[in-house]
C-alpha positions in Angstrom: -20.1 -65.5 -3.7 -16.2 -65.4 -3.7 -14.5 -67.5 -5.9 -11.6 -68.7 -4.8 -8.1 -68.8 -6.7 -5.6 -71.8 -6.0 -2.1 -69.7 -5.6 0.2 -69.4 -8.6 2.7 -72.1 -8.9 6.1 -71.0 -8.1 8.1 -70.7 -10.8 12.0 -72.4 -10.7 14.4 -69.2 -10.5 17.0 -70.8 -12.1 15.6 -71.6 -15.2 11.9 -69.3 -15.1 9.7 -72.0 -15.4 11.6 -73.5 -18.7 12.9 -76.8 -17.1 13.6 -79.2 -20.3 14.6 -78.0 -23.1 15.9 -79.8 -26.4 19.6 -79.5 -27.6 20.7 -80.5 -31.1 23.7 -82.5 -31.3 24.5 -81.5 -34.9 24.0 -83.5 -38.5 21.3 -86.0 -38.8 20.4 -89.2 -38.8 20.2 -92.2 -41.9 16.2 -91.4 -41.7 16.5 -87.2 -42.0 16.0 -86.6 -38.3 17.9 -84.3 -36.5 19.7 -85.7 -33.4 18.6 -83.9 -30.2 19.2 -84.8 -26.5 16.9 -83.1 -23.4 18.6 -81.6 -21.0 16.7 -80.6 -17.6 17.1 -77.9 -15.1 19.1 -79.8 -12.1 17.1 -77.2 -9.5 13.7 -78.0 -10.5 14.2 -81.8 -11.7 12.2 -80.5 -14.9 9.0 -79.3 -13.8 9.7 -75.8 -13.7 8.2 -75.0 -10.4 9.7 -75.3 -6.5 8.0 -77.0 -4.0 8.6 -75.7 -0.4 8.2 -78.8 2.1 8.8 -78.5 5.4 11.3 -81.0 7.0 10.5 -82.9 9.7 6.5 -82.2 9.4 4.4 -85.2 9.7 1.8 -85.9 7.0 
């Protein structure tokens, strides 16, 4: 019997599939910890993966 394989997401080519990512903003804080931000990829939204949707399609 054929197993069947759900397609391979497709990966954001803007940022190849690494949507956030965590930036340091230099220094620390009173407790130690070092003070970071998350930036995400603006084409992807952060998940790394494109979603083609047709326009106009009824669901």
């Amino acid at each position: 019997m054929a197993q069947l394989i759900p397609p391979a997401p497709r990966i954001c080519p803007t940022c190849d599939g690494f949507a956030s990512v965590a930036v340091t903003l230099g220094g620390r804080d009173a407790r130690g910890h070092l003070r970071t931000i998350t930036a995400n990829c603006p084409a992807c939204k952060g998940t790394g993966t494109t979603r083609r949707t047709r326009e106009g399609a009824r669901a």
